[in-house]
N, CA, C and O atoms as a GROMACS GRO file, in nm:
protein
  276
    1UNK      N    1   0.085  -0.117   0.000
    1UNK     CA    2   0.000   0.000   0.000
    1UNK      C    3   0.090   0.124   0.000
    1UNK      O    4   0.190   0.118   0.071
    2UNK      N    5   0.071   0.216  -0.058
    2UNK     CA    6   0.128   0.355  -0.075
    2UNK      C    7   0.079   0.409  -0.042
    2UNK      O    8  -0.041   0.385  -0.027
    3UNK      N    9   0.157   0.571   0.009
    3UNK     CA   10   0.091   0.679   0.130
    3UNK      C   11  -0.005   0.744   0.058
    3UNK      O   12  -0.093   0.806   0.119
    4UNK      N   13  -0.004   0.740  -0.057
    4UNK     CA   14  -0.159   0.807  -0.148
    4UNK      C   15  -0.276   0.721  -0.084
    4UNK      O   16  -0.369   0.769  -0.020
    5UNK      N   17  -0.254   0.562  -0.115
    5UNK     CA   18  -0.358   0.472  -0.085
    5UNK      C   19  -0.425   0.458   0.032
    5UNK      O   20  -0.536   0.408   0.047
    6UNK      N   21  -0.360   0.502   0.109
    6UNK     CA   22  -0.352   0.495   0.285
    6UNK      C   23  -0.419   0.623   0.263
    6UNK      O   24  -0.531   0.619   0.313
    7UNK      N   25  -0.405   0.685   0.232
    7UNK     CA   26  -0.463   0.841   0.295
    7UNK      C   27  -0.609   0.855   0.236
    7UNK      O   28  -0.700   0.914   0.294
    8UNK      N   29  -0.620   0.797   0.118
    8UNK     CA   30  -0.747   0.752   0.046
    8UNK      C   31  -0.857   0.679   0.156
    8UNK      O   32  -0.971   0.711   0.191
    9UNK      N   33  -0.755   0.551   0.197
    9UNK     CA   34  -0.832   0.480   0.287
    9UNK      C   35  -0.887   0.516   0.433
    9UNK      O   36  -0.995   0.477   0.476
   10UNK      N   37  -0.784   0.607   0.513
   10UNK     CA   38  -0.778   0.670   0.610
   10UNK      C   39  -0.938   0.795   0.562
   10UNK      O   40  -1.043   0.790   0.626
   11UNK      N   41  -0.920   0.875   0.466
   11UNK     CA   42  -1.004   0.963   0.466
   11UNK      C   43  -1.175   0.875   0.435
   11UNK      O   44  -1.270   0.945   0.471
   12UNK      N   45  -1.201   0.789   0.397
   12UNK     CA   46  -1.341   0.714   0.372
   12UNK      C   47  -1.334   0.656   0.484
   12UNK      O   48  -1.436   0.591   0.502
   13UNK      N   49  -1.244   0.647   0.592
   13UNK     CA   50  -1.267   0.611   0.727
   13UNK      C   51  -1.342   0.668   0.804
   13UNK      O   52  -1.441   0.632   0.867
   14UNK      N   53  -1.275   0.786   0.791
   14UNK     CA   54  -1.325   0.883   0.897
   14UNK      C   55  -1.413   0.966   0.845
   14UNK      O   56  -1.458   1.040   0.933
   15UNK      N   57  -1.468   0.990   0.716
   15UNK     CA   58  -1.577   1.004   0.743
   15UNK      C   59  -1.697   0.931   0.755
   15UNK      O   60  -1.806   0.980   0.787
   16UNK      N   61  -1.672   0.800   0.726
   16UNK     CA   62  -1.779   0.712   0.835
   16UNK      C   63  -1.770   0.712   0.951
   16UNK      O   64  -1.872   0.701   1.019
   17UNK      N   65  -1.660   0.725   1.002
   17UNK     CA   66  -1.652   0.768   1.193
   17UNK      C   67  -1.740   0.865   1.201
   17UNK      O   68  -1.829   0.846   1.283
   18UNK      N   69  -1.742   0.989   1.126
   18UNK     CA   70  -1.766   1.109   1.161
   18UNK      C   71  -1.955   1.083   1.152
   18UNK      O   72  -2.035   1.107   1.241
   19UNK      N   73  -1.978   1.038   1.036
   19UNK     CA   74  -2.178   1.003   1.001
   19UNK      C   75  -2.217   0.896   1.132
   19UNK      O   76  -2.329   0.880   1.180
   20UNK      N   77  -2.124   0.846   1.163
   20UNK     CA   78  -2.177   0.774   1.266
   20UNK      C   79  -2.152   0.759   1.438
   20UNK      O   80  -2.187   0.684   1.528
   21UNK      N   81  -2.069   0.877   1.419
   21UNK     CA   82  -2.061   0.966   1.607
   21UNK      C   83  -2.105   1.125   1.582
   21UNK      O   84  -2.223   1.161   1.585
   22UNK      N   85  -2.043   1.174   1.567
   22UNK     CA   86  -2.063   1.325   1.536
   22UNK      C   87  -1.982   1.420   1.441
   22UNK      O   88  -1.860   1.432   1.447
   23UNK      N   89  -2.063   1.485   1.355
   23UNK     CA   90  -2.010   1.592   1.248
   23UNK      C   91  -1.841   1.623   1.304
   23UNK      O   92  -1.802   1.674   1.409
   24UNK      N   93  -1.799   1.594   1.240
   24UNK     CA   94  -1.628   1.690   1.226
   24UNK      C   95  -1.588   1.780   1.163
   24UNK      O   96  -1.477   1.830   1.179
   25UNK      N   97  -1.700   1.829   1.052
   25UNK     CA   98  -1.651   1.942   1.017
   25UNK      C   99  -1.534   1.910   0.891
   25UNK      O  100  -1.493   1.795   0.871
   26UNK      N  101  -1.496   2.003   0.827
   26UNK     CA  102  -1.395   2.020   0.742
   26UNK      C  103  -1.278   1.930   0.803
   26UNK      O  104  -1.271   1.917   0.926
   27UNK      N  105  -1.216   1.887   0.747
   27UNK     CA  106  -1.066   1.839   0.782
   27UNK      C  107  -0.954   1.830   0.667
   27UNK      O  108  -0.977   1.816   0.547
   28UNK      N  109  -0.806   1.843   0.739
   28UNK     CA  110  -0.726   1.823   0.659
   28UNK      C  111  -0.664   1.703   0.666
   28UNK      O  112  -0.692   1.626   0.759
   29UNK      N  113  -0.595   1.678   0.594
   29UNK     CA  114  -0.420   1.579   0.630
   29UNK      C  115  -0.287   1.690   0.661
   29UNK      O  116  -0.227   1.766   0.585
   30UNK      N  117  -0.273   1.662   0.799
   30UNK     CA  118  -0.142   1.679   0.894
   30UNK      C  119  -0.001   1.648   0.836
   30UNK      O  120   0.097   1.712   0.797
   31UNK      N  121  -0.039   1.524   0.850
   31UNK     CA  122   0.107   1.427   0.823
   31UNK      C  123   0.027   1.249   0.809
   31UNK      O  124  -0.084   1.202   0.833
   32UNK      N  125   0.150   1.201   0.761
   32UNK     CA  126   0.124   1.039   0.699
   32UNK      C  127   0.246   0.973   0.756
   32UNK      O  128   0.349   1.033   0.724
   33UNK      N  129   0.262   0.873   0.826
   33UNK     CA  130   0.351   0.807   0.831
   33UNK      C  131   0.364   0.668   0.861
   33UNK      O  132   0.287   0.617   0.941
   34UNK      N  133   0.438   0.613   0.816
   34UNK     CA  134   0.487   0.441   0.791
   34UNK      C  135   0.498   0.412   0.931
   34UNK      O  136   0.579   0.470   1.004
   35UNK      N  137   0.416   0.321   0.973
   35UNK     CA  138   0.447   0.249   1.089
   35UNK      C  139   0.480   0.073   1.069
   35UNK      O  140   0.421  -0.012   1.135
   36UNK      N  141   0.552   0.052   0.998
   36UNK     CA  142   0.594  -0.103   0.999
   36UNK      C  143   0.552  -0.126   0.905
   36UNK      O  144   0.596  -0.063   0.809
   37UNK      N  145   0.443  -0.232   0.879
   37UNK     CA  146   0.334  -0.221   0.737
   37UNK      C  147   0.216  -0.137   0.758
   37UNK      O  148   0.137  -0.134   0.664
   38UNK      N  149   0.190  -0.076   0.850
   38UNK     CA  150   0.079  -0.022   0.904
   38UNK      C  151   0.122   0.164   0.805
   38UNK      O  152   0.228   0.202   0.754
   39UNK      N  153  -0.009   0.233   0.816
   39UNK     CA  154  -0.003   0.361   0.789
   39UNK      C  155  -0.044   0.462   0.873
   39UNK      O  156  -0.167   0.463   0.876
   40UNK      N  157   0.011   0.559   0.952
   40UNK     CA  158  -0.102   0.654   1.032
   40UNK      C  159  -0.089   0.788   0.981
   40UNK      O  160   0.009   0.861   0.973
   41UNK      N  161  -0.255   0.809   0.937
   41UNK     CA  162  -0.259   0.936   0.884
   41UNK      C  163  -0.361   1.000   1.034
   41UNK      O  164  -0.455   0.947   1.093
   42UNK      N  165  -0.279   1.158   1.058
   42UNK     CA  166  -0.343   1.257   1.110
   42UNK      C  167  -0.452   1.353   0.992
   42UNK      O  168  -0.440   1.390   0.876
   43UNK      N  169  -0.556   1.366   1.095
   43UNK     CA  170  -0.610   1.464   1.039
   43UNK      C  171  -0.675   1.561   1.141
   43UNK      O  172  -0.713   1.525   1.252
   44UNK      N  173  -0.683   1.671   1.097
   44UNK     CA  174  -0.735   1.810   1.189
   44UNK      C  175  -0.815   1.888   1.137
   44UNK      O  176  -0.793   1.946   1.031
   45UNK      N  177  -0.942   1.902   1.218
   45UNK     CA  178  -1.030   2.000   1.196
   45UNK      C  179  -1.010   2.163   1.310
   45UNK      O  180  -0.916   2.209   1.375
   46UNK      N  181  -1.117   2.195   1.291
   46UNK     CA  182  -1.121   2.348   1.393
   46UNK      C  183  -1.143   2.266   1.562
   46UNK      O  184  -1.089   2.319   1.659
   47UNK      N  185  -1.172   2.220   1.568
   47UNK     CA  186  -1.221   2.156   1.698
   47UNK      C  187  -1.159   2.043   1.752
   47UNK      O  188  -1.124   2.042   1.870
   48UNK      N  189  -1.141   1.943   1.674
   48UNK     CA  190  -1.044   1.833   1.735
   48UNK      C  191  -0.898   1.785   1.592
   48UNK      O  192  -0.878   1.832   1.480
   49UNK      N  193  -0.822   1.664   1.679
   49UNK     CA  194  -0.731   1.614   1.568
   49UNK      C  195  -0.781   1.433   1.528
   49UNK      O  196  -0.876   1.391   1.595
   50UNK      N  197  -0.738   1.361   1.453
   50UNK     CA  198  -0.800   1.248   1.414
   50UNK      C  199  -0.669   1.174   1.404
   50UNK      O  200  -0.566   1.218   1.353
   51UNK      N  201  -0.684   1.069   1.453
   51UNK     CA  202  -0.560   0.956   1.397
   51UNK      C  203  -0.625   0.828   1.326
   51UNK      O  204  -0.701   0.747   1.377
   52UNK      N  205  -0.590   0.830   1.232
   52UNK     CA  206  -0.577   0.675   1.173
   52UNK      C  207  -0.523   0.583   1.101
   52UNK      O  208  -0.495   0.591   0.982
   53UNK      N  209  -0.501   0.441   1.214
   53UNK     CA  210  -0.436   0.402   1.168
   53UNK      C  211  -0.502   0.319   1.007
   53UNK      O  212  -0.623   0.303   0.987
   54UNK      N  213  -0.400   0.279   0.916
   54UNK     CA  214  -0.471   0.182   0.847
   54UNK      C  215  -0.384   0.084   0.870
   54UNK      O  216  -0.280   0.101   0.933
   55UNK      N  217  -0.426  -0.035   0.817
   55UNK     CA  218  -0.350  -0.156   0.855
   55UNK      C  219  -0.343  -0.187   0.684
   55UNK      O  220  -0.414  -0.155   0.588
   56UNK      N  221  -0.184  -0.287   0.706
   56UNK     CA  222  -0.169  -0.342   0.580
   56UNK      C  223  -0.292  -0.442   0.458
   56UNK      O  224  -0.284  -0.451   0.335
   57UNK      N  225  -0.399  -0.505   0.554
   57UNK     CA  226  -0.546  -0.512   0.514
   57UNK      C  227  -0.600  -0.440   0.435
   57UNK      O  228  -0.650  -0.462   0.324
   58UNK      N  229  -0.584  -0.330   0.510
   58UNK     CA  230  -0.760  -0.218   0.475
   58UNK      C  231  -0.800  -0.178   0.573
   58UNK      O  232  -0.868  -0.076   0.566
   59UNK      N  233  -0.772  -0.244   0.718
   59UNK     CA  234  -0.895  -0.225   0.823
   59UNK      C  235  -0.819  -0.089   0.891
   59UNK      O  236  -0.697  -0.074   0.896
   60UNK      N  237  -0.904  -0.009   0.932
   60UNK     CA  238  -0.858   0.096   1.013
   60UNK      C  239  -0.929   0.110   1.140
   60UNK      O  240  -1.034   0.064   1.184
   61UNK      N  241  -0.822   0.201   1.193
   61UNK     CA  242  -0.942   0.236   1.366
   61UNK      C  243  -0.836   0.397   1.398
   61UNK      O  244  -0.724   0.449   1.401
   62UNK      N  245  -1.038   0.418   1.420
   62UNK     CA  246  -0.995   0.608   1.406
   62UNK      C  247  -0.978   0.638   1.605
   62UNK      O  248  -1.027   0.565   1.691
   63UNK      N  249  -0.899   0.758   1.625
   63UNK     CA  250  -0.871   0.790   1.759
   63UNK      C  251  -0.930   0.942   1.727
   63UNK      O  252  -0.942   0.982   1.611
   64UNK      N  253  -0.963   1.013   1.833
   64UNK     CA  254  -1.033   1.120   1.863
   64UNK      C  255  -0.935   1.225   1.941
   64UNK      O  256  -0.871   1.158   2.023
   65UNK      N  257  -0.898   1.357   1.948
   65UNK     CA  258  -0.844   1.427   2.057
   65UNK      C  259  -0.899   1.528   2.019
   65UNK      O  260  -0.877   1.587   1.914
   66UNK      N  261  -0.997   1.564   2.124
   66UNK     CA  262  -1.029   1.680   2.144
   66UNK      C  263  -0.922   1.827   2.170
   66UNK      O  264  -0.840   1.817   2.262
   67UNK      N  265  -0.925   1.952   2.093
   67UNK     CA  266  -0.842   2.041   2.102
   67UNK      C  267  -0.890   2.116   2.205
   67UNK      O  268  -1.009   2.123   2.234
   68UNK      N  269  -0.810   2.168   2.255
   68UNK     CA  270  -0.797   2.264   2.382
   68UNK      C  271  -0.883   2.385   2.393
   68UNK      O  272  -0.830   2.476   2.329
   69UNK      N  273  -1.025   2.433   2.466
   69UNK     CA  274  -1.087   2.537   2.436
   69UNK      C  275  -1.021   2.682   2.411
   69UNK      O  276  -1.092   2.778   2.381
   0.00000   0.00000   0.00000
């Protein structure tokens, strides 16, 4: 998988995270990086940041951090 593909996959992640907890709003891509075979793309909106990982699969799992008021 390539960091295009990953970030492809990472972004149709999260916005099913997002339709199925709560609106996030606009987001970008941060940064992308190689974790072993794994991929973790950041992403950031106005309100919080997003991590996800993808796995050499396909399967991903999104993390949440709320930004600082």
């Amino acid at each position: 998988m390539t960091a295009s593909e990953a970030q492809g996959t990472a972004a149709t992640s999260l916005r099913r995270h997002c339709t199925e907890t709560a609106p996030c709003g606009p987001t970008r891509i941060v940064q992308t990086q190689r974790l072993g075979p794994n991929w973790l793309v950041d992403f950031e909106s106005a309100t919080a940041r997003y991590g996800v990982l993808v796995h050499e699969n396909g399967a991903t799992q999104v993390s949440t951090w709320k930004k600082p008021s």
